[in-house]
Biopython code that builds the backbone (N, CA, C, O; Angstrom):
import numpy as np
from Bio.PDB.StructureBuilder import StructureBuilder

atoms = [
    (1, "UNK", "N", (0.825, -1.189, 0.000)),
    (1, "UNK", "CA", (0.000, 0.000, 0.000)),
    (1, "UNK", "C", (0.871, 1.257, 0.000)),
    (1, "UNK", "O", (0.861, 2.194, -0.798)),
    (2, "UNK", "N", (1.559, 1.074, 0.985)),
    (2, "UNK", "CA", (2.781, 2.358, 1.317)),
    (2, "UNK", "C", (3.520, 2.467, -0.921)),
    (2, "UNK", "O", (3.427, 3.519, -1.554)),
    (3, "UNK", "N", (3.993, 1.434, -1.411)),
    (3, "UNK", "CA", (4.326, 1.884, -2.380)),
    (3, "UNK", "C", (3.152, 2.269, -3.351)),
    (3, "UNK", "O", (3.457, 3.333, -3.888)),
    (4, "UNK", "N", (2.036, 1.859, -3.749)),
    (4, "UNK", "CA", (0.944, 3.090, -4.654)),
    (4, "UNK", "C", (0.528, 4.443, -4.141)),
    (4, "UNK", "O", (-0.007, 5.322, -4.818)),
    (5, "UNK", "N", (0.880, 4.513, -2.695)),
    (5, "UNK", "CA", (0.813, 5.788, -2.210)),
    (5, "UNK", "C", (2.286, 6.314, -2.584)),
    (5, "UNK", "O", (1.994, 7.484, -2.334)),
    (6, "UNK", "N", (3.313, 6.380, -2.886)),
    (6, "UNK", "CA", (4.282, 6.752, -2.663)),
    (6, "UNK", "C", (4.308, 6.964, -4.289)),
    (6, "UNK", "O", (4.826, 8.044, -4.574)),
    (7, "UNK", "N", (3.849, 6.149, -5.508)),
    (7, "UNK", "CA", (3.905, 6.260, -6.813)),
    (7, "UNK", "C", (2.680, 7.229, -7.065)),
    (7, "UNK", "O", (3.137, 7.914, -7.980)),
    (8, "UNK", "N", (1.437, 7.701, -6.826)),
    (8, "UNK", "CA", (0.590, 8.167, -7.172)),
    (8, "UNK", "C", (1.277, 9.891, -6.811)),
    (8, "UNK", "O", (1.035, 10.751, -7.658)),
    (9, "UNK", "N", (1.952, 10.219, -5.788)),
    (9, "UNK", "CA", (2.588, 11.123, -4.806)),
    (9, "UNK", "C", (3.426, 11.748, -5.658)),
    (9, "UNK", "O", (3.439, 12.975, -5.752)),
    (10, "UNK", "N", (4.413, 10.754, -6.548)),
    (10, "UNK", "CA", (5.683, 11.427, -7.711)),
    (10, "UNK", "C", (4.591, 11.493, -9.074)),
    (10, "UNK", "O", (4.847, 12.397, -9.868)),
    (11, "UNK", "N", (3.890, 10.974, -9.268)),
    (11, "UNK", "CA", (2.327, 11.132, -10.133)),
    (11, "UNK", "C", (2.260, 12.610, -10.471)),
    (11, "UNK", "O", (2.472, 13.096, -11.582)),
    (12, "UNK", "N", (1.871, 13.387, -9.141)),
    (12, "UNK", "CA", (1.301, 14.197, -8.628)),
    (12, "UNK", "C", (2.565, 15.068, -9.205)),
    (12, "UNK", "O", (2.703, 15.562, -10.324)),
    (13, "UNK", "N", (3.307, 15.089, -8.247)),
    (13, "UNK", "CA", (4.586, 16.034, -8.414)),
    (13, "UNK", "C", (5.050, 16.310, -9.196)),
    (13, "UNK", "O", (5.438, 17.466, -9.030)),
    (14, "UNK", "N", (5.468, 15.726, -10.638)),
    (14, "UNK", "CA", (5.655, 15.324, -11.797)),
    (14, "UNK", "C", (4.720, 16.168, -12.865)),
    (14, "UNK", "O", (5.268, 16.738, -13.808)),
    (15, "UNK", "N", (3.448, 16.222, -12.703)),
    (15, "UNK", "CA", (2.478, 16.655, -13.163)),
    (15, "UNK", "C", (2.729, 18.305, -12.919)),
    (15, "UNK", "O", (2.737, 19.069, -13.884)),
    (16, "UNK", "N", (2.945, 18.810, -11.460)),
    (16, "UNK", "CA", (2.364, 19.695, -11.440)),
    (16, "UNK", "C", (3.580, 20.905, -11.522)),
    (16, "UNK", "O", (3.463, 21.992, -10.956)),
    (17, "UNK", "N", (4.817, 20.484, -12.370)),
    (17, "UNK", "CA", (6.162, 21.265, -12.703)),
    (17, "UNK", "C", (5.635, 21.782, -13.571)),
    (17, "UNK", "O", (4.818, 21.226, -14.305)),
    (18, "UNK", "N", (6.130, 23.362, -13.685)),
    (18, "UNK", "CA", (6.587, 23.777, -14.777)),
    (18, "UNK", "C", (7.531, 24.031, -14.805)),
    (18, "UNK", "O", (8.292, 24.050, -13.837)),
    (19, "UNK", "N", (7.907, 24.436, -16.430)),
    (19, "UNK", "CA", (9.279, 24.866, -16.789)),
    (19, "UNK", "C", (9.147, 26.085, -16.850)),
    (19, "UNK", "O", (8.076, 26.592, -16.518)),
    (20, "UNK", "N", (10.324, 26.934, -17.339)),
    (20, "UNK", "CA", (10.005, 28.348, -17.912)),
    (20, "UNK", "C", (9.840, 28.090, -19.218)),
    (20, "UNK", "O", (9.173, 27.071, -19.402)),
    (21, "UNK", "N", (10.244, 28.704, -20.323)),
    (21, "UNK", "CA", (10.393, 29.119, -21.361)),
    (21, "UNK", "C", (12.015, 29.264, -21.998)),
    (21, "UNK", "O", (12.993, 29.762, -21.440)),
    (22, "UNK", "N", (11.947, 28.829, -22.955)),
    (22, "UNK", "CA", (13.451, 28.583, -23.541)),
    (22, "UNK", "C", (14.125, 29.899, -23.611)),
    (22, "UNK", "O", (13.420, 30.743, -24.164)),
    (23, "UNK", "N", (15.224, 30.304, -23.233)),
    (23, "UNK", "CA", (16.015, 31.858, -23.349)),
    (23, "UNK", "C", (15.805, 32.100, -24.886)),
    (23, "UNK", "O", (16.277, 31.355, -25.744)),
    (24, "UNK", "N", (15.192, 33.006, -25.100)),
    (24, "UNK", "CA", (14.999, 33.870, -26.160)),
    (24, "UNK", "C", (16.005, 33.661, -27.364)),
    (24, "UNK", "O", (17.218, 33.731, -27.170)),
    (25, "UNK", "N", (15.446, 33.392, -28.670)),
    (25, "UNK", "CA", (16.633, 34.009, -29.574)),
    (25, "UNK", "C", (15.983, 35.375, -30.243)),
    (25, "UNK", "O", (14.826, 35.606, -30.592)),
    (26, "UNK", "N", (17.117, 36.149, -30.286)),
    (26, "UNK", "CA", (16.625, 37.518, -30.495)),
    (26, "UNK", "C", (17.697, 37.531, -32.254)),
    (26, "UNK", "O", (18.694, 36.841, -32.468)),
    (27, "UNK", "N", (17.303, 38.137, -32.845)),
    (27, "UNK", "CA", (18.163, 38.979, -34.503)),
    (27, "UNK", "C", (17.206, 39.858, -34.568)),
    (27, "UNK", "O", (15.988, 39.807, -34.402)),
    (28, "UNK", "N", (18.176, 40.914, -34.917)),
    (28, "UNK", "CA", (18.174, 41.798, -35.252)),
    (28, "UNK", "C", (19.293, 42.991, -36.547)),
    (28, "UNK", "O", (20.276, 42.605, -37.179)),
    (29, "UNK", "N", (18.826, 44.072, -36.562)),
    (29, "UNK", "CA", (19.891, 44.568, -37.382)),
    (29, "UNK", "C", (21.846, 44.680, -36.514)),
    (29, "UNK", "O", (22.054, 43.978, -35.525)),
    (30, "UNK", "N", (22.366, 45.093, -36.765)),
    (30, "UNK", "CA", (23.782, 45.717, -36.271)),
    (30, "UNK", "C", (23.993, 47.097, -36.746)),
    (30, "UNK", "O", (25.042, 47.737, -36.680)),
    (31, "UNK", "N", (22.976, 47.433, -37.183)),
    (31, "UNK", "CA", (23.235, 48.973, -37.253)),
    (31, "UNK", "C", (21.906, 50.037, -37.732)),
    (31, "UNK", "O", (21.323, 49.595, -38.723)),
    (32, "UNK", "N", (21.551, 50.855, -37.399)),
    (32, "UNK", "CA", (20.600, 52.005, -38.359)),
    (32, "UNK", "C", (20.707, 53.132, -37.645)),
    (32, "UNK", "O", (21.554, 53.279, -36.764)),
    (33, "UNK", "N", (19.441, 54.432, -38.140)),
    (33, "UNK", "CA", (20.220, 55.581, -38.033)),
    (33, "UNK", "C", (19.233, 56.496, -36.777)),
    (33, "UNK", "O", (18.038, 56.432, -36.488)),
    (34, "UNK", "N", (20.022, 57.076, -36.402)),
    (34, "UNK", "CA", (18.633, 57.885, -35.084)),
    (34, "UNK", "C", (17.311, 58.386, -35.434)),
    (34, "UNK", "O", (17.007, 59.228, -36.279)),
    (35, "UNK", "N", (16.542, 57.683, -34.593)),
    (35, "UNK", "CA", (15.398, 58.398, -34.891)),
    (35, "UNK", "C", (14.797, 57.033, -35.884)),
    (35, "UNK", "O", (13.805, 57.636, -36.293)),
    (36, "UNK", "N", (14.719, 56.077, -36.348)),
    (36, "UNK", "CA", (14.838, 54.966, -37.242)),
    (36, "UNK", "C", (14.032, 54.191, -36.241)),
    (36, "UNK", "O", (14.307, 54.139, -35.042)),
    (37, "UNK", "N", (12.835, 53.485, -36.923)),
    (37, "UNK", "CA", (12.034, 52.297, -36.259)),
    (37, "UNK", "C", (12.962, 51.014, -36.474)),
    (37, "UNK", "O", (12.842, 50.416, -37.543)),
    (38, "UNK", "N", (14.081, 50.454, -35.321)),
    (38, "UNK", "CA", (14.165, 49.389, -35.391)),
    (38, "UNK", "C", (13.831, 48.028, -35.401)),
    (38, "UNK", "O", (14.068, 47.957, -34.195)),
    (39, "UNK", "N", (13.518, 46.966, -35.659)),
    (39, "UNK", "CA", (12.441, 45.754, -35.808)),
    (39, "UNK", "C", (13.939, 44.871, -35.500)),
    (39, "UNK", "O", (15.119, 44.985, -35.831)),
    (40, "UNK", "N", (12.923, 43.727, -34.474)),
    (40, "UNK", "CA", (13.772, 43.079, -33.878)),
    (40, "UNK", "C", (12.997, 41.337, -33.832)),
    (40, "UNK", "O", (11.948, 41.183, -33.207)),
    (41, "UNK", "N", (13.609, 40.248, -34.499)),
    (41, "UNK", "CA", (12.189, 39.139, -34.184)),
    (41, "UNK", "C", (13.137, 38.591, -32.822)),
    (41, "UNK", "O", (14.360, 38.536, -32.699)),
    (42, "UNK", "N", (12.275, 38.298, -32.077)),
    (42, "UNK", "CA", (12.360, 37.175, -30.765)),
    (42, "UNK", "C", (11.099, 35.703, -30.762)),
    (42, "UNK", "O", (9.892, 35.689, -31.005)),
    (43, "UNK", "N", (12.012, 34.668, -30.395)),
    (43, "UNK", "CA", (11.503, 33.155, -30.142)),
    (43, "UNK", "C", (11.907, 32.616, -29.118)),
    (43, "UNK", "O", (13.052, 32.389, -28.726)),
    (44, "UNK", "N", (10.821, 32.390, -28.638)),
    (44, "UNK", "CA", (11.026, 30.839, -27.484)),
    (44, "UNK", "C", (9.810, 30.503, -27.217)),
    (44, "UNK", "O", (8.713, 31.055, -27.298)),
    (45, "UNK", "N", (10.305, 29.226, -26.794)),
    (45, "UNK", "CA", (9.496, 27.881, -26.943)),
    (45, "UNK", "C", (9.464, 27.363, -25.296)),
    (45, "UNK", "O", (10.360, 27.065, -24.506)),
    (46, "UNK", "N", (8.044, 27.412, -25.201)),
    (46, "UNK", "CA", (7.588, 26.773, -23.901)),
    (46, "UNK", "C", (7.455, 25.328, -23.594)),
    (46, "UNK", "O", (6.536, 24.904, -24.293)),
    (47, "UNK", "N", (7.816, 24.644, -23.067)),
    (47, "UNK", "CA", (7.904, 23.200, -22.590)),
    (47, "UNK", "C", (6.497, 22.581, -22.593)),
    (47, "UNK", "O", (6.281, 21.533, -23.201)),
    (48, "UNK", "N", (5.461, 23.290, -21.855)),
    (48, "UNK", "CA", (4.043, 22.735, -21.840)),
    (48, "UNK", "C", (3.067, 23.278, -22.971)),
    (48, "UNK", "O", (1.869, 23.029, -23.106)),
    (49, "UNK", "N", (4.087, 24.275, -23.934)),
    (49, "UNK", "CA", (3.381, 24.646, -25.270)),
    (49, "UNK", "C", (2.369, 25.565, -24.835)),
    (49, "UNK", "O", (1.275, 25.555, -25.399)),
    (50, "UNK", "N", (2.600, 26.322, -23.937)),
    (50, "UNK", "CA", (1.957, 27.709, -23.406)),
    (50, "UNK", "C", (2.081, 28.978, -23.902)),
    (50, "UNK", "O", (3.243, 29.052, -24.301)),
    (51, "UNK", "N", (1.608, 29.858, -24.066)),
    (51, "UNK", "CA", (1.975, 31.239, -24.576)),
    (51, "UNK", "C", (2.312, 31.807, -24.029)),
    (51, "UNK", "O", (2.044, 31.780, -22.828)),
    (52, "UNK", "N", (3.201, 32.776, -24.634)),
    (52, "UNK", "CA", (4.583, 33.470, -23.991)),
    (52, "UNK", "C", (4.526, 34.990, -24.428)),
    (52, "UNK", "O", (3.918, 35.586, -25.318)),
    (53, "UNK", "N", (5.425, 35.378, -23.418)),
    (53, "UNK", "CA", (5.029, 37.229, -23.599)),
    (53, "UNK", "C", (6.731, 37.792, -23.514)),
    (53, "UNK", "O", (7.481, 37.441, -22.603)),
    (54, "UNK", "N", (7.124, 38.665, -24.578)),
    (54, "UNK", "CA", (8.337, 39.224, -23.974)),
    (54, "UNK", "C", (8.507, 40.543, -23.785)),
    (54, "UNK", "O", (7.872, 41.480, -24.269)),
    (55, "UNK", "N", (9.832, 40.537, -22.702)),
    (55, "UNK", "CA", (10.136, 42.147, -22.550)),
    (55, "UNK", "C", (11.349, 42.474, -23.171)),
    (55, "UNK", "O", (12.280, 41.676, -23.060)),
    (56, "UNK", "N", (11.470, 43.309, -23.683)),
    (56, "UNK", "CA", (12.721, 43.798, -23.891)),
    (56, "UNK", "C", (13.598, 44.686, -23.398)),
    (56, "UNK", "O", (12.938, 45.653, -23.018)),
    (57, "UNK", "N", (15.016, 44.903, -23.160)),
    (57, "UNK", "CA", (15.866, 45.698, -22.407)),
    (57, "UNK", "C", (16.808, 46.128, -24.160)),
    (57, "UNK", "O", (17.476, 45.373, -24.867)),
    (58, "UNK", "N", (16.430, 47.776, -24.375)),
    (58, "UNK", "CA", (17.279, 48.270, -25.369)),
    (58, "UNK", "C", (18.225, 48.685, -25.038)),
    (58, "UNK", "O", (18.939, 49.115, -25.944)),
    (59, "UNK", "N", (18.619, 48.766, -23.978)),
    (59, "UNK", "CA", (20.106, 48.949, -23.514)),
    (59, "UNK", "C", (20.028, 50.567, -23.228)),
    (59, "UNK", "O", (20.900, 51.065, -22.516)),
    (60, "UNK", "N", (19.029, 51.355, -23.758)),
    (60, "UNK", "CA", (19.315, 52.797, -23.214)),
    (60, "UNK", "C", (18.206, 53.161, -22.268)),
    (60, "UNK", "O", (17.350, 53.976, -22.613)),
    (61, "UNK", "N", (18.195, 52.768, -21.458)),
    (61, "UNK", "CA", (17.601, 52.958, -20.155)),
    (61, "UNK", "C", (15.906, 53.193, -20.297)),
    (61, "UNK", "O", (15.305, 53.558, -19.287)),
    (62, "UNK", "N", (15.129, 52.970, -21.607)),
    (62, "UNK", "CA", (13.663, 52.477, -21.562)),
    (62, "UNK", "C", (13.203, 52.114, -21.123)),
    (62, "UNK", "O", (13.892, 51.100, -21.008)),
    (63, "UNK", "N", (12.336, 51.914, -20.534)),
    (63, "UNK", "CA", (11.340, 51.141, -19.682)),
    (63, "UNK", "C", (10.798, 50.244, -20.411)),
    (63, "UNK", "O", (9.980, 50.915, -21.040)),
    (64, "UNK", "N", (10.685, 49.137, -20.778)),
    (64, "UNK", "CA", (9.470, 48.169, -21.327)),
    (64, "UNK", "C", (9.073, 47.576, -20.460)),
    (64, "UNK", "O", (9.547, 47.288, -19.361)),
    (65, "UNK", "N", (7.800, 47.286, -21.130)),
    (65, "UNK", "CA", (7.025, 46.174, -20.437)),
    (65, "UNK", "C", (6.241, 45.050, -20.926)),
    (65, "UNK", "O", (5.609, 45.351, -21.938)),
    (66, "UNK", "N", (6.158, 44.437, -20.724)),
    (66, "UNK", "CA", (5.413, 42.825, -21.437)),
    (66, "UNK", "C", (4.550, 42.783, -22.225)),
    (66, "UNK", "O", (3.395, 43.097, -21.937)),
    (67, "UNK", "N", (4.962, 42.335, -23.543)),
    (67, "UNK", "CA", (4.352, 42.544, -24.730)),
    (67, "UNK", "C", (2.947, 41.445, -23.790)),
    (67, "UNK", "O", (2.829, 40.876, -22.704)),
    (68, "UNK", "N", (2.024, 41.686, -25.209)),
    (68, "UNK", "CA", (1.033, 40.319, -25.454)),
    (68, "UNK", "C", (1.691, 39.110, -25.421)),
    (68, "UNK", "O", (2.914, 38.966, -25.442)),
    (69, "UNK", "N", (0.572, 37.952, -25.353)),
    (69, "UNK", "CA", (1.036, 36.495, -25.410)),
    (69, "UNK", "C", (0.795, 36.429, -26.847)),
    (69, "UNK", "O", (-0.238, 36.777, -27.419)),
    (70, "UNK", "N", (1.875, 35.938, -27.386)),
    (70, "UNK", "CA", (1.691, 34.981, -28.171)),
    (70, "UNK", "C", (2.253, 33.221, -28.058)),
    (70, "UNK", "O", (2.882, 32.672, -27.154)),
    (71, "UNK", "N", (1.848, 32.791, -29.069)),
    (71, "UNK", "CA", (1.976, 31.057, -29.246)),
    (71, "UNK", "C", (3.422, 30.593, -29.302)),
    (71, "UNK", "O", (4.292, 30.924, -30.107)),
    (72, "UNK", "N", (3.507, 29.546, -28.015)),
    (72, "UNK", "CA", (4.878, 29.080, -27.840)),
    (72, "UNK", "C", (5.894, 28.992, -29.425)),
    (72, "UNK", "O", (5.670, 27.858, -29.849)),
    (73, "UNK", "N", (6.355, 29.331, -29.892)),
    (73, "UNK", "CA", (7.422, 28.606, -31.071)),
    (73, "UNK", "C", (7.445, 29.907, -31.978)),
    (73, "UNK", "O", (8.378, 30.267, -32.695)),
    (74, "UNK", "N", (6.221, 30.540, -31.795)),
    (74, "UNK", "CA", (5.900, 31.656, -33.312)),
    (74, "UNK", "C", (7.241, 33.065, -33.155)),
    (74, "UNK", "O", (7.677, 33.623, -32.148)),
    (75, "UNK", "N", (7.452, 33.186, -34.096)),
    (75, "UNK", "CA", (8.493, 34.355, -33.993)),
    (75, "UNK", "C", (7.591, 35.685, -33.915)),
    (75, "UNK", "O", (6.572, 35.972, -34.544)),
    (76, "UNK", "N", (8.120, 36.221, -33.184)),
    (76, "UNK", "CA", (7.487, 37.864, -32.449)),
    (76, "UNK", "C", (8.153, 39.059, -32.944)),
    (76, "UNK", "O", (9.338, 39.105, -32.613)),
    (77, "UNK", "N", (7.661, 40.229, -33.776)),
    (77, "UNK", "CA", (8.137, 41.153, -33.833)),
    (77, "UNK", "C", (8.449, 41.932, -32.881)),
    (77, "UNK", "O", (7.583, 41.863, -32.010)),
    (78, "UNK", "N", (9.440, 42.792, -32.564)),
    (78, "UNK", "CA", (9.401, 44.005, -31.369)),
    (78, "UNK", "C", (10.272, 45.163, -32.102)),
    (78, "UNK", "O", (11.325, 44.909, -32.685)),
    (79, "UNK", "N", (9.758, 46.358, -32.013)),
    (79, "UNK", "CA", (10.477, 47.868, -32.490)),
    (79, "UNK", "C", (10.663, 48.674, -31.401)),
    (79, "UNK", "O", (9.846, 48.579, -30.486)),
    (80, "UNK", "N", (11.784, 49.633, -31.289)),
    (80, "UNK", "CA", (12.068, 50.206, -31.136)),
    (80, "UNK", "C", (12.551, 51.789, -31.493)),
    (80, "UNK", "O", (12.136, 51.966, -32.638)),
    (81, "UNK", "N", (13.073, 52.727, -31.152)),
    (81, "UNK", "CA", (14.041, 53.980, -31.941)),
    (81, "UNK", "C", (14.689, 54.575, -30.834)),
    (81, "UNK", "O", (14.261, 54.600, -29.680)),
    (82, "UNK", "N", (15.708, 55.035, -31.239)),
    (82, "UNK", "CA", (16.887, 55.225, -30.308)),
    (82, "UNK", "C", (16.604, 56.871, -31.024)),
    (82, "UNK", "O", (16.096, 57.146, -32.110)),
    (83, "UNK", "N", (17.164, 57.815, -29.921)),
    (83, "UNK", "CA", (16.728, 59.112, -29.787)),
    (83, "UNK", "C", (18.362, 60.168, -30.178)),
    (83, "UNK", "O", (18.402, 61.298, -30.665)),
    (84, "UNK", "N", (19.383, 59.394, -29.805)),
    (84, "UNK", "CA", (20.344, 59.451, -29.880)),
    (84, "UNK", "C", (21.269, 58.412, -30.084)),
    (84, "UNK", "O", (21.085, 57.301, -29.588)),
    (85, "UNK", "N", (22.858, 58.852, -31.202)),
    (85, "UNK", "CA", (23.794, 57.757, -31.559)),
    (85, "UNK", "C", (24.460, 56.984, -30.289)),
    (85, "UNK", "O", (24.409, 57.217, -29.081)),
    (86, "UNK", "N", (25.126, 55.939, -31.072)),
    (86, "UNK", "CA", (26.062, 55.268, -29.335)),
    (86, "UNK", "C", (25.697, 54.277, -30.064)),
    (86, "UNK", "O", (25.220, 54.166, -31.194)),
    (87, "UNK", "N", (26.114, 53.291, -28.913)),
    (87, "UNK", "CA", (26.622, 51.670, -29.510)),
    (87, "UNK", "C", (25.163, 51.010, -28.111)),
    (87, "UNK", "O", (25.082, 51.455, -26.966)),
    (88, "UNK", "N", (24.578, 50.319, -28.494)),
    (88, "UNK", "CA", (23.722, 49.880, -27.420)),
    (88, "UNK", "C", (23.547, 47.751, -26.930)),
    (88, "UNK", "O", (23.786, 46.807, -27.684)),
    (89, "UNK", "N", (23.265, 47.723, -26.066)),
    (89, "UNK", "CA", (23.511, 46.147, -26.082)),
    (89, "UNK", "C", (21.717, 46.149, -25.834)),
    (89, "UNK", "O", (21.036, 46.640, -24.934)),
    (90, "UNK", "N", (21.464, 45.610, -26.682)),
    (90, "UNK", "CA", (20.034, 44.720, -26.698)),
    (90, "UNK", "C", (19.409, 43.345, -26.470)),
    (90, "UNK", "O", (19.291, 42.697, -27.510)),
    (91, "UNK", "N", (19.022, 42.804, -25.464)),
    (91, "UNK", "CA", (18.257, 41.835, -25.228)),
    (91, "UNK", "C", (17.456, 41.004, -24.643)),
    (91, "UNK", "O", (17.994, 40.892, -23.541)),
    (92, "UNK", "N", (16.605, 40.395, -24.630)),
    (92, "UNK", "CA", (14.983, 40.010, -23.990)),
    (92, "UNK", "C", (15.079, 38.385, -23.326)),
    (92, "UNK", "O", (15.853, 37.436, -23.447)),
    (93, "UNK", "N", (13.806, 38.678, -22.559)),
    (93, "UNK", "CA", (13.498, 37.633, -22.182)),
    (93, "UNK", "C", (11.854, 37.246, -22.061)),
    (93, "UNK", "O", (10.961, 38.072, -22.255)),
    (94, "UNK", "N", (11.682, 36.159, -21.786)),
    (94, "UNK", "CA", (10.131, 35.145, -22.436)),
    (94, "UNK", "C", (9.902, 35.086, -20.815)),
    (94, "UNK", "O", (10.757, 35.184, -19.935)),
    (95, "UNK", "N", (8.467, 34.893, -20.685)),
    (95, "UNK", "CA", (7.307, 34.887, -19.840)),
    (95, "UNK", "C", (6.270, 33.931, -20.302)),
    (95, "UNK", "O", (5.849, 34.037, -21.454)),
    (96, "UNK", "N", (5.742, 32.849, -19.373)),
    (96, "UNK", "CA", (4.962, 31.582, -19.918)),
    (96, "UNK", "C", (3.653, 32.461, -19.304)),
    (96, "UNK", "O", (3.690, 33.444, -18.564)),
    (97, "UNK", "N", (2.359, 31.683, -19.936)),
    (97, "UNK", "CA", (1.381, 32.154, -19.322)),
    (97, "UNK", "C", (1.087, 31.794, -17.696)),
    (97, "UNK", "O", (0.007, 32.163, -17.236)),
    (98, "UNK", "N", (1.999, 31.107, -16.861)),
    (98, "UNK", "CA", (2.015, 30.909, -15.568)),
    (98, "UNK", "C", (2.659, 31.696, -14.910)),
    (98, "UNK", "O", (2.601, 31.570, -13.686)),
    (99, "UNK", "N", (3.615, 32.935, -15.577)),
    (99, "UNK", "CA", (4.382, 33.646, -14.880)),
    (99, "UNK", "C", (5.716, 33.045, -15.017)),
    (99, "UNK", "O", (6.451, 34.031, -14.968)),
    (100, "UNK", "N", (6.459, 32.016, -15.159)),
    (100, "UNK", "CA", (7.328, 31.404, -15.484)),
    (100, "UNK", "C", (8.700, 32.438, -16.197)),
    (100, "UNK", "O", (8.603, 32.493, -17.423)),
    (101, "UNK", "N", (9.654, 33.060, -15.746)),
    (101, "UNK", "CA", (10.203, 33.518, -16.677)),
    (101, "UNK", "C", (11.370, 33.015, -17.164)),
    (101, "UNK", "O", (12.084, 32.497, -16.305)),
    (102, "UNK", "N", (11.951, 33.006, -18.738)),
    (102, "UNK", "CA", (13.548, 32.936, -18.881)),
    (102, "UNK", "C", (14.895, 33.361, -18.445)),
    (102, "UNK", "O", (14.924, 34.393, -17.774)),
    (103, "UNK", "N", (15.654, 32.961, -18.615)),
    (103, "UNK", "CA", (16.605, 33.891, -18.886)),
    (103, "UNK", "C", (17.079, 34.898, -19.621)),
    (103, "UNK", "O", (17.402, 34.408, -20.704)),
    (104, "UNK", "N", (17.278, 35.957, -19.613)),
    (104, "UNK", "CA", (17.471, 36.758, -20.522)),
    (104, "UNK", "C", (18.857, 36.291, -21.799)),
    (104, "UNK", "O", (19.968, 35.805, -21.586)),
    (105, "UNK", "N", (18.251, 36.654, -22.983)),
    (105, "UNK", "CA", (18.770, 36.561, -24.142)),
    (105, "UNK", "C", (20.574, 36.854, -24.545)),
    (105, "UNK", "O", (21.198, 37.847, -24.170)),
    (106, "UNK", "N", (21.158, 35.692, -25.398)),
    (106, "UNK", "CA", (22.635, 37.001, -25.537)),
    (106, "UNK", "C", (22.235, 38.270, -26.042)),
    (106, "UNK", "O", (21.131, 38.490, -26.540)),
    (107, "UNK", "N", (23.244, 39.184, -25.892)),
    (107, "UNK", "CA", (23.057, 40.603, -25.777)),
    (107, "UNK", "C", (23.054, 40.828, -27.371)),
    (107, "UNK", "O", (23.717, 39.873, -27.775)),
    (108, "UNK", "N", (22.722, 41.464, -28.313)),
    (108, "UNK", "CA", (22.996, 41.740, -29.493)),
    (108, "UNK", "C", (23.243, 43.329, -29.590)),
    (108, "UNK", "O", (22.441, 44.263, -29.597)),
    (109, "UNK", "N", (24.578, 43.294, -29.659)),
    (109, "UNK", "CA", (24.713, 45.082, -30.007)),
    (109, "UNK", "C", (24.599, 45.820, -31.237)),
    (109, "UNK", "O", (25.290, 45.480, -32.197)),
    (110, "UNK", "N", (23.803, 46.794, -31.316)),
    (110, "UNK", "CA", (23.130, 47.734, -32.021)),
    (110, "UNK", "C", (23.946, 48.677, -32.029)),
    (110, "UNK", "O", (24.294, 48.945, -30.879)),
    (111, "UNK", "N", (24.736, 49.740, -33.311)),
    (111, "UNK", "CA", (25.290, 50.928, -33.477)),
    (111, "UNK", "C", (24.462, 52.065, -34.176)),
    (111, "UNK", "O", (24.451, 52.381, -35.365)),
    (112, "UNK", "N", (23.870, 52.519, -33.266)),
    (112, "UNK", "CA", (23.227, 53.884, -33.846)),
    (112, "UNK", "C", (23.858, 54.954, -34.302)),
    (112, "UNK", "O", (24.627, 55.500, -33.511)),
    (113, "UNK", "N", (23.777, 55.275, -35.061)),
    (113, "UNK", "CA", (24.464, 56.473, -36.519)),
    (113, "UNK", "C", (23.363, 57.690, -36.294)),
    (113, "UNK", "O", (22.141, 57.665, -36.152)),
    (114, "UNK", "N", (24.297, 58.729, -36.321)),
    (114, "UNK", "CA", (23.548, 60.166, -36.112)),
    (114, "UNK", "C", (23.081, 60.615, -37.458)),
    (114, "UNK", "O", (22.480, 61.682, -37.578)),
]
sb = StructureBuilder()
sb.init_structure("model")
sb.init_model(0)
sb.init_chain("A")
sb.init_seg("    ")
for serial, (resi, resn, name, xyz) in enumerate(atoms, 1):
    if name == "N":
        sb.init_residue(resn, " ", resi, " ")
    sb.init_atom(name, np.array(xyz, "f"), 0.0, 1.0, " ", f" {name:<3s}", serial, name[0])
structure = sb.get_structure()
């Protein structure tokens, strides 16, 4: 008895993990000019095939905040524009619909041209 209680128990436990969401792949450009709508795609893929939301960090002190969900796997647009030139490090991270988050993305640096 003690062992179907003890198997139904890792049953349970087993079941009720989540994962996060796979660390982001982010591409983008390596360069455009101030003032310029940058477009950036980001992907990741959720383990329980949940929908996922990302934020992005443009490296110049913006605030974002959490896009919409979309569908685990689908590639996501995100834009930006930089207000001023400089060299910037850009990159995001994924959010499952449980709250679950990634790790944030490698950095992809961006050179903005005046």
């Amino acid at each position: 008895m003690m062992r179907i209680l003890l198997s139904g128990l890792l049953l349970v436990l087993v079941g009720c993990f989540n994962a996060p969401p796979s660390v982001p792949v982010l591409v983008g450009p390596d360069s455009a000019g101030r003032g310029d709508t940058v477009w950036f795609n980001v992907r990741s893929v959720d383990p329980e095939d949940g929908q996922i939301s990302y934020m992005m960090d443009w490296g110049d002190t913006t605030a974002d905040v959490w896009s919409y969900f979309f569908w685990s796997g689908d590639t996501v647009q995100r834009s930006h524009s930089y207000d001023s030139p400089g060299f910037f490090q850009v990159r995001c991270r994924a959010r499952d619909i449980d709250g679950r988050q990634s790790d944030w993305s490698d950095v992809h640096s961006l050179r903005i041209t005046p």
